[in-house]
C-alpha positions in Angstrom: 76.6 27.3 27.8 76.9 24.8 30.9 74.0 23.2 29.7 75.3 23.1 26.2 78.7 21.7 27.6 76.3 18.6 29.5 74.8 17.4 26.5 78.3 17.5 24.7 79.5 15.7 27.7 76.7 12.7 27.7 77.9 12.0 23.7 81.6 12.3 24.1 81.0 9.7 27.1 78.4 7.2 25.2 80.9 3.7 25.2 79.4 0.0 24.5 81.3 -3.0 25.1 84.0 -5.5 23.6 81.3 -8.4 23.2 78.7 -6.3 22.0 75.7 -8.2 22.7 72.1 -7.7 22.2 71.1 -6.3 25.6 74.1 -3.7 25.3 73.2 -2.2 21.9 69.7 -1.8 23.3 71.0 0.0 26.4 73.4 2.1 23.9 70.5 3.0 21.4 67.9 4.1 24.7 71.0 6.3 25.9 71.4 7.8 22.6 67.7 8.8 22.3 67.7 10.7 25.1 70.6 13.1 25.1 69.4 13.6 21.0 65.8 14.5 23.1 67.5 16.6 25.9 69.2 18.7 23.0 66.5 19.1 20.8 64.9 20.5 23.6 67.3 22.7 24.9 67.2 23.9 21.3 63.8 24.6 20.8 63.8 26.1 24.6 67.2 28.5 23.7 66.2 29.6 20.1 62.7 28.6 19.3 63.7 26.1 16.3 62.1 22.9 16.7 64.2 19.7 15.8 62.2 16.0 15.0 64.2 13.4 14.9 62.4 9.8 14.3 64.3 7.4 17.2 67.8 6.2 16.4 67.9 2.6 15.4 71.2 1.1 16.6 73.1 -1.7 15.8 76.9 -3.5 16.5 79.2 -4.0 13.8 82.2 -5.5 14.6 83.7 -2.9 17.4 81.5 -0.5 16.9 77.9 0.5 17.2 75.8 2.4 14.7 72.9 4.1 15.0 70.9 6.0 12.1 67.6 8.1 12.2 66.2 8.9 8.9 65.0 11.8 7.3 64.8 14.2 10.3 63.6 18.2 10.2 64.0 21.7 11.5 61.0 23.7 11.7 61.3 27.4 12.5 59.2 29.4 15.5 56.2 29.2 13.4 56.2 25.6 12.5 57.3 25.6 9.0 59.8 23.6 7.6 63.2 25.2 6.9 66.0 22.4 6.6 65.6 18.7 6.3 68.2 16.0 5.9 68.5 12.3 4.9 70.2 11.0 7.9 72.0 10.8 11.2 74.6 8.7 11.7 76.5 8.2 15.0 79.3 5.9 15.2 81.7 4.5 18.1 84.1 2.2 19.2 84.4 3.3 22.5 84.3 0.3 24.5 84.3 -0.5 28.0 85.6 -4.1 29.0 85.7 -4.0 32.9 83.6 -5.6 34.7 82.5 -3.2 37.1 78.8 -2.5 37.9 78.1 1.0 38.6 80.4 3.6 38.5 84.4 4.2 37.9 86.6 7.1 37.6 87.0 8.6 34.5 90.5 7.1 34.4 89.3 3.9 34.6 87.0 3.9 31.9 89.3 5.4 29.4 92.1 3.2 30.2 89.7 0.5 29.8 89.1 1.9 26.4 92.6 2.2 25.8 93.2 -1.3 26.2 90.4 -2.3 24.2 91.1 -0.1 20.9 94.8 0.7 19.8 92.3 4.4 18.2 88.6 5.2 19.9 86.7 7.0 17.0 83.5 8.7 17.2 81.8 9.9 14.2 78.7 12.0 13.5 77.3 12.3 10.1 74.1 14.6 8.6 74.3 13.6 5.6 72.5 15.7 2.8 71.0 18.7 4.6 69.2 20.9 2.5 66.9 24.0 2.6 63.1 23.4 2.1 61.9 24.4 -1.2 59.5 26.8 0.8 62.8 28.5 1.7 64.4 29.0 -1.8 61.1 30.4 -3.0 60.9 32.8 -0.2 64.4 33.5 -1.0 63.8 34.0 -4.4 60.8 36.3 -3.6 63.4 38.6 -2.3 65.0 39.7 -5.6 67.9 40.1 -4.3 70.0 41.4 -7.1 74.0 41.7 -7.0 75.7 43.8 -9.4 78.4 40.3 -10.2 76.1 37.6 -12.0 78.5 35.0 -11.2 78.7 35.8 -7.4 75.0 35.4 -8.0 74.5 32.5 -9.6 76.9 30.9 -7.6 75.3 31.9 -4.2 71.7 30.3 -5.9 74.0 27.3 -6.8 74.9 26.8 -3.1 71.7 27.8 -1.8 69.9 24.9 -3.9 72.5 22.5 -3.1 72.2 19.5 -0.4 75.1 18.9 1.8 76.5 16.5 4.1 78.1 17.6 7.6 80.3 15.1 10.0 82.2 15.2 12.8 85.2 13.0 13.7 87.4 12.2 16.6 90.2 9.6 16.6 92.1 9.1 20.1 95.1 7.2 21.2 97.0 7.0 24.8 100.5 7.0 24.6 102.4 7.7 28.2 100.0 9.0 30.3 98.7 11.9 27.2 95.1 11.0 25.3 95.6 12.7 22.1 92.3 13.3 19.6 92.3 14.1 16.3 89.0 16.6 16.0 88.0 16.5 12.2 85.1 18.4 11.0 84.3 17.6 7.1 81.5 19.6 4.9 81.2 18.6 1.5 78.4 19.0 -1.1 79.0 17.3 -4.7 81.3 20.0 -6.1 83.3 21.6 -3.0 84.4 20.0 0.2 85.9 22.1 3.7 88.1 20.1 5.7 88.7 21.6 9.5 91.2 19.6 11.3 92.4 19.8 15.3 94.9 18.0 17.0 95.0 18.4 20.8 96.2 16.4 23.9 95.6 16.4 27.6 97.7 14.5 30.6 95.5 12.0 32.6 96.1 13.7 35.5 93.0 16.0 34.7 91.3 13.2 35.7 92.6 12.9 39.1 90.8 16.9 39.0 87.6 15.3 37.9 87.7 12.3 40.3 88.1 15.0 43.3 84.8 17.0 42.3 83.6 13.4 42.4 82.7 12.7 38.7 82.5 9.2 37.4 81.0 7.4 34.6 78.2 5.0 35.0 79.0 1.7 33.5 75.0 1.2 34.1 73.9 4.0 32.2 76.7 4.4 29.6 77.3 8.1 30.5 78.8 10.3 33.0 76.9 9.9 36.5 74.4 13.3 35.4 73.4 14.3 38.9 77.1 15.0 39.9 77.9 16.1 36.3 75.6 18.7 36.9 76.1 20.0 40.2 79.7 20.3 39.4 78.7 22.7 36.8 76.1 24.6 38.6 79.2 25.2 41.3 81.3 26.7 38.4 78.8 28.8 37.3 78.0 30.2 41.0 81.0 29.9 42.5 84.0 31.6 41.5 86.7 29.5 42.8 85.2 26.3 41.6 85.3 28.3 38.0 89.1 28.9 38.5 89.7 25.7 39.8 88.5 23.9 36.6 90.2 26.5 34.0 93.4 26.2 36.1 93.4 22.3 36.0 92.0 22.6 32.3 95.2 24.7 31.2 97.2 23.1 33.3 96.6 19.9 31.2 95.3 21.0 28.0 97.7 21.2 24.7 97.1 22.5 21.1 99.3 20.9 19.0 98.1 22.0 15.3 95.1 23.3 13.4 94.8 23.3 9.6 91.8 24.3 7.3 91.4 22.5 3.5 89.0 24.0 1.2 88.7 23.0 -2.8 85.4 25.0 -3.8 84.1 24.8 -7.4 82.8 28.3 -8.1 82.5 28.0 -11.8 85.5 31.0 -11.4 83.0 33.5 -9.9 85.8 35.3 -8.4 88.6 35.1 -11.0 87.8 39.2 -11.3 88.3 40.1 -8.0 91.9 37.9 -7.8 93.0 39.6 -10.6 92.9 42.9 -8.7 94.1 41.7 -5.5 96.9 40.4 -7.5 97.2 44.0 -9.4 97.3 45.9 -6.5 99.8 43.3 -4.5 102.2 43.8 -8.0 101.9 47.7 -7.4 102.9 47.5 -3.6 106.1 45.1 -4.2 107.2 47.5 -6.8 106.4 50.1 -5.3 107.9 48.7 -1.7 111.4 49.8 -0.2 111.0 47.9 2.8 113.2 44.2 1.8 110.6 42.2 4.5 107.4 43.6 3.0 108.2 43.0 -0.4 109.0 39.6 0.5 105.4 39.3 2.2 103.7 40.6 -1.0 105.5 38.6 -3.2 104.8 35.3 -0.8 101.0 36.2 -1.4 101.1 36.7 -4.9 102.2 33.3 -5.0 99.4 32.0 -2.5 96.9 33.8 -4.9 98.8 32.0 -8.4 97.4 28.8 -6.6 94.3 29.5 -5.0 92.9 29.2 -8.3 93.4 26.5 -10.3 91.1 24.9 -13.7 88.1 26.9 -11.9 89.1 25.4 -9.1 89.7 27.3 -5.4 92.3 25.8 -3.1 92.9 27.2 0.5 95.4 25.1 2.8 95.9 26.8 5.7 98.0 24.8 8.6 99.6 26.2 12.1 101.9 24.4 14.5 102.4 25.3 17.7 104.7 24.7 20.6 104.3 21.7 22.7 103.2 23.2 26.2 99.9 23.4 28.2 97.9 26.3 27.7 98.6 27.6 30.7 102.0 28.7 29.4 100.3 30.9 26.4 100.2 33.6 28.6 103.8 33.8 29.0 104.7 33.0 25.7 102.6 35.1 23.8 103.1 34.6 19.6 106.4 32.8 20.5 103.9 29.4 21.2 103.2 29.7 17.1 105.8 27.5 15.6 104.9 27.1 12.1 102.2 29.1 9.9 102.1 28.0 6.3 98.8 29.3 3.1 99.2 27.1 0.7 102.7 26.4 0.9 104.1 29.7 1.9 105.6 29.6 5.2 104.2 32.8 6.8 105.7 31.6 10.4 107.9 34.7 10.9 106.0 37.5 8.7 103.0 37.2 10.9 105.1 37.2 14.2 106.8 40.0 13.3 103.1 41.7 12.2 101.6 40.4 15.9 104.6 42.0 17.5 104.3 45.1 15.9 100.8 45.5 16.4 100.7 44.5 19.9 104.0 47.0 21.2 101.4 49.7 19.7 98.5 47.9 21.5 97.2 49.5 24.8 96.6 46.0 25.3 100.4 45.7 26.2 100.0 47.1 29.1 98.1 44.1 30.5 99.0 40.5 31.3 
């Protein structure tokens, strides 16, 4: 997981320059090749799936700089293909325009990037991932039969599909907070699932960074790796360096929402089995002498009237919460949700008052 956390570390840090010149993109594209090696072989050393990926090509285009491998494979334990894709795209605007030589604290180089780009955006795109026809005929071999033809068919439908995966940050700095929206999109040509983050942190968790003496390399384009990773190999053998860094983290970390979008075409494969959730939700409101829960059944009734539209399924899903590190979570238990809306329905206060039930029966309660 440290390791993991590394890698992640050495993209999320990747930056080119203002000018971006020649000799920089070439420095980027070298930089990018290597973490993309480092994980493929942490992933092939963790889980024994084996990942070729022909060298990223980069290039500068206008702010940014893209790089793109094509057509790149998974191969399972025994070598056969399982997965392949078109392409991957990476994409950044993160651009440092000092003029320092060697390294600077991390506050430094995102002010610096700040200054440069009113929004830093990093993107990364699989686009059209698909199994191996190897893989739908062993699949198929299976015979796997399910008693609902259309759940069927519509689980071959997705299984032949191809599909295209990307990830997305945006980040502005307003008063001393960096705030990132963290998108992650998956779409094929019928259905699309949008997951959407929005968090913040102070830039004094930098000043905790700067004291464990992490910096980024202006050389390298990346976090200086031989102090990134002895800092992590003191969290994960030393127990006060490990509470240190969650203490600072939630000290300065804030979630301010989450919301989920999903429109799936599924040629109404499960029109039969809304009908009897909506049958047996009916029977419980009219059958309910409690005022708050028939209010709750008749909120989902309507969340179900809309999930499915001209064979179409619709799930919005968004949550709000209070404006405070994390650190405070503790104390404020469900009282740091401030708004919980499906499709419409504001659900804020039913599913407090369901938490709070549950939890004063909970032997969890007990505990802090």
């Amino acid at each position: 997981m440290k390791k993991n956390l590394i890698l992640i570390a050495f993209i999320f840090f990747n930056a080119c320059s203002n000018q971006i010149d020649t000799s920089l993109v070439e420095k980027y594209e070298n930089q990018a090749n290597r973490n993309i090696k480092e994980i493929s072989d942490q992933i092939s050393q963790e889980i024994g799936l084996k990942i070729e990926i022909p060298p990223l090509q980069c290039k500068a285009d206008g702010k940014f700089i893209e790089c793109r491998s094509q057509q790149f494979s998974l191969f399972d334990k025994k070598g056969n293909k399982i997965v392949q894709a078109d392409a991957l795209i990476l994409r950044s605007n993160e651009i440092y325009q000092g003029k320092e030589l060697g390294t600077i604290s991390l506050k430094e180089y995102f002010k610096s990037i700040s200054n440069s780009n009113k929004k830093f955006q990093q993107t990364a795109t699989v686009q059209n991932i698909r199994f191996t026809q190897e893989v739908l005929e062993t699949i198929k071999q299976q015979n796997i039969q399910l008693n609902d033809k259309k759940i069927q068919n519509y689980i071959q439908k997705l299984l032949n599909d191809a599909y295209t995966i990307s990830f997305e940050y945006d980040g502005i700095f307003d008063k001393d907070i960096y705030t990132y929206d963290i998108n992650t999109k998956i779409h094929n040509s019928n259905s699309h699932i949008n997951a959407l983050m929005k968090i913040s942190f102070k830039e004094e968790l930098f000043d905790f960074f700067d004291s464990k003496g992490i910096r980024y390399n202006t050389q390298t384009l990346n976090i200086d790796e031989q102090n990134w990773k002895e800092f992590f190999q003191k969290i994960e053998n030393e127990k006060s360096e490990e509470v240190a860094f969650i203490e600072a983290a939630q000290k300065n970390f804030f979630i301010n929402n989450f919301s989920l979008e999903a429109l799936l075409d599924a040629d109404n494969a499960f029109e039969s089995y809304i009908l009897i959730a909506k049958g047996s939700l009916e029977t419980m409101k009219n059958q309910s002498q409690n005022e708050e829960l028939t209010l709750i059944y008749d909120k989902m009734l309507s969340v179900l009237n809309t999930i499915n539209q001209n064979s179409l399924y619709k799930l919005s899903l968004n949550a709000q919460f209070k404006n405070i590190p994390v650190a405070e979570y503790a104390q404020e238990k469900i009282k740091v949700l401030e708004k919980l809306t499906l499709n419409g329905q504001d659900f804020t206060e039913d599913f407090k008052n369901i938490f709070t039930t549950l939890f004063l029966f909970s032997p969890l309660k007990n505990f802090d």
